[in-house]
C-alpha positions in Angstrom: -15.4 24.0 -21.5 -17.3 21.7 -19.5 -16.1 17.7 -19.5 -18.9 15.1 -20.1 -18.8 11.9 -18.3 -21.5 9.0 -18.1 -21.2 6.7 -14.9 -22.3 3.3 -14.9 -23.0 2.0 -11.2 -24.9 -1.0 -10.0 -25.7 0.6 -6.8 -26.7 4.0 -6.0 -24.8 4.7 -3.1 -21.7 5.7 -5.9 -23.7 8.6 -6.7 -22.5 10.5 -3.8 -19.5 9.0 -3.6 -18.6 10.3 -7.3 -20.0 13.4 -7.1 -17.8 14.3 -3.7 -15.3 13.8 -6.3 -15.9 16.1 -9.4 -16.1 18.5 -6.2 -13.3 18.2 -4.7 -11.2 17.2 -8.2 -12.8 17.8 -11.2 -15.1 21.1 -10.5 -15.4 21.8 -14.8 -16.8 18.1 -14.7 -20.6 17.5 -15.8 -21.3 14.1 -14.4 -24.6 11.7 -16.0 -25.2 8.9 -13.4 -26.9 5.9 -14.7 -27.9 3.2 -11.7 -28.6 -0.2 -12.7 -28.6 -2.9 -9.8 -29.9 -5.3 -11.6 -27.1 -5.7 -13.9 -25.0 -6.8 -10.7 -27.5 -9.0 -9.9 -27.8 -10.6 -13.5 -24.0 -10.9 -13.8 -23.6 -13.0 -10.6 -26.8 -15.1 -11.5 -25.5 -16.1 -15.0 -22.2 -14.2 -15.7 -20.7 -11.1 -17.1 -21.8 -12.0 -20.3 -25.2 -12.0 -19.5 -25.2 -7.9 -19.2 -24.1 -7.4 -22.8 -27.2 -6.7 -24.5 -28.6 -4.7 -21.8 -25.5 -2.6 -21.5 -25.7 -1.9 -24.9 -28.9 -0.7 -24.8 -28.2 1.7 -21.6 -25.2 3.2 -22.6 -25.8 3.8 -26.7 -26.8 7.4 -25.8 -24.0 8.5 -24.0 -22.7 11.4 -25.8 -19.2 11.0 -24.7 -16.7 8.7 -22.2 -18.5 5.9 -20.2 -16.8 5.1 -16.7 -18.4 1.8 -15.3 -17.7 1.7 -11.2 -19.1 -2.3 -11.2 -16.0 -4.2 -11.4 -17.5 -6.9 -12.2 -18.8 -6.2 -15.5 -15.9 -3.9 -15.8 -14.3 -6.2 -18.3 -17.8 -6.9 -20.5 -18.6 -3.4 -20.6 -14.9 -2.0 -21.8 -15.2 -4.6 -25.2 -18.5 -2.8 -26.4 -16.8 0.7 -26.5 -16.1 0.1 -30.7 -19.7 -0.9 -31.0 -21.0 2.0 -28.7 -18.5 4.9 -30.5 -17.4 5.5 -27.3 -14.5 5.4 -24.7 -15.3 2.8 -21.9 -13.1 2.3 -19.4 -13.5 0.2 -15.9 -13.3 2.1 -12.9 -10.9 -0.4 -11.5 -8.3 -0.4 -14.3 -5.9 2.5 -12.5 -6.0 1.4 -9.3 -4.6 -2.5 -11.2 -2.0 -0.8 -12.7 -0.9 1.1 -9.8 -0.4 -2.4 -7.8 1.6 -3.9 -10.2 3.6 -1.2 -10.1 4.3 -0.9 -6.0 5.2 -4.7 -6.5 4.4 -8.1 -7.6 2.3 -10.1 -4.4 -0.9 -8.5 -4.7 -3.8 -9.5 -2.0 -7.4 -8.8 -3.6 -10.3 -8.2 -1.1 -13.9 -8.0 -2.7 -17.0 -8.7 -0.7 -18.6 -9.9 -3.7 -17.4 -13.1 -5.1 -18.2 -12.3 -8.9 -15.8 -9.5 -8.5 -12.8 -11.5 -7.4 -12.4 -13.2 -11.0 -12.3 -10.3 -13.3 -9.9 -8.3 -11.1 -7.4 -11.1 -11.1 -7.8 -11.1 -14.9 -7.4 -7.6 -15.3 -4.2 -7.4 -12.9 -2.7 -10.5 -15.0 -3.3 -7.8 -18.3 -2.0 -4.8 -16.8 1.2 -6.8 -15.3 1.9 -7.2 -19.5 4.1 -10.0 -18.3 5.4 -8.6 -15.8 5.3 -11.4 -13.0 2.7 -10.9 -10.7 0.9 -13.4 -8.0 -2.6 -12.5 -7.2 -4.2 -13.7 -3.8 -7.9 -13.4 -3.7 -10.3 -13.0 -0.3 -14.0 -12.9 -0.2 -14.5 -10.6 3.0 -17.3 -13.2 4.2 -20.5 -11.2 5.7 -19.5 -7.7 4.1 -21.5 -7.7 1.2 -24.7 -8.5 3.2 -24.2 -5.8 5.6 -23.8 -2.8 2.5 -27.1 -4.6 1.4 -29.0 -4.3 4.6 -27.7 -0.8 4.8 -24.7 -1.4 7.6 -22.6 1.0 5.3 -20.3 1.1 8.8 -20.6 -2.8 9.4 -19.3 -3.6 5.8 -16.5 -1.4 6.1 -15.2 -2.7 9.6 -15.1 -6.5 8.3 -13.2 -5.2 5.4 -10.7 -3.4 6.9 -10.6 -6.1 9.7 -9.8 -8.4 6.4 -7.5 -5.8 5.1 -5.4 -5.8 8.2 -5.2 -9.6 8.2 -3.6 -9.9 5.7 0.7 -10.8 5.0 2.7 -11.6 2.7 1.6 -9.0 0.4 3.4 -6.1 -1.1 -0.2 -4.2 -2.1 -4.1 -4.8 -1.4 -6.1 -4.0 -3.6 -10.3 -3.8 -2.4 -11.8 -4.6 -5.7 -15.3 -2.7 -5.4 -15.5 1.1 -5.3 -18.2 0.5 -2.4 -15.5 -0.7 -0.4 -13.7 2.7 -0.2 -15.7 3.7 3.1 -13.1 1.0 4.7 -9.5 2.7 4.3 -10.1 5.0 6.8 -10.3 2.0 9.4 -7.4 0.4 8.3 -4.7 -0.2 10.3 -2.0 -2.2 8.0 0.9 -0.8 7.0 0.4 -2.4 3.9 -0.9 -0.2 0.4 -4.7 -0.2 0.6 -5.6 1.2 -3.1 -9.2 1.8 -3.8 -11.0 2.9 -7.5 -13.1 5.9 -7.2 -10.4 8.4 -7.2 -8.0 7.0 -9.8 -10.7 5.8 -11.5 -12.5 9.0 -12.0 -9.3 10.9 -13.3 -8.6 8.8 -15.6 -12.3 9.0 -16.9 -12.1 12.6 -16.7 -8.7 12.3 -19.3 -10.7 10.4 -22.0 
């Protein structure tokens, strides 16, 4: 039986990305992509908030599971899966509760700053009161390269960030357009990234 998945990106370089995946992972998989920058664009302007409406009128014909890769409207687009009918989950929300569980000091890295909010909010609700202290960096000058194309710039500064960073028992990097960086990374420091973990979990909806 073939599974059915909708994906949600902001940016269309996830489409290979994800795909590569339901290759190498989930071959039964039938993938829908839906690519909406502007939502991204929206969300920083004015908030998450500002995506609702919008979001419900993109995703009210999926005809099954919704993963949403933009962590940034993650968190917006999970509350409208009872008015959708659907499952909605953020692409972001295994790779959380895997740090909390490799230990409590977790160091966020997002090139984005709109992205750096909502992930600390969503590790705070997967820690379930566990204790858990969240240390946020905006990788200065990434985002702007992945813009302008520099898919190899963007992922050097981050890992350059990811290395730089101590006192940490786990980094998460918070975008799934920042998974092009763990192969540069030298720390011996956890380096979890979404798009995996993310994906399996969408696929077990």
């Amino acid at each position: 039986m073939v599974k059915r998945l909708t994906l949600l990106h902001t940016s269309p370089v996830h489409v290979p990305v994800f795909d590569a995946l339901r290759e190498q992972d989930h071959p039964e998989a039938a993938l829908r992509h839906l690519v909406a920058p502007e939502l991204l664009d929206r969300a920083r302007a004015h908030g998450p908030g500002a995506v609702v409406e919008d979001l419900l009128a993109r995703l009210r014909g999926a005809d099954g599971p919704v993963l949403v890769t933009c962590s940034t409207i993650g968190a917006v687009a999970e509350s409208l899966a009872p008015a959708l009918g659907v499952p909605v989950l953020r692409v972001d929300r295994p790779m959380a509760a895997e740090a909390v569980r490799i230990g409590p000091r977790v160091a966020v890295l997002a090139t984005v700053e709109s992205t750096l909010a909502p992930t600390a909010e969503l590790l705070a609700e997967v820690a379930a009161g566990r204790p858990v202290s969240v240390r946020t960096h905006l990788v200065d000058g990434a985002w702007a390269l992945f813009e302008a194309g520099d898919d190899a710039g963007s992922a050097a500064a981050v890992a350059a960030a990811a290395d730089s960073v101590t006192d940490a028992d786990v980094i998460v990097l918070a975008q799934a357009s920042m998974v092009g960086a763990v192969p540069l990374v030298r720390t011996r420091l956890p380096v979890l990234t979404s798009p995996r973990r993310g994906l399996a979990a969408g696929m077990s909806l």
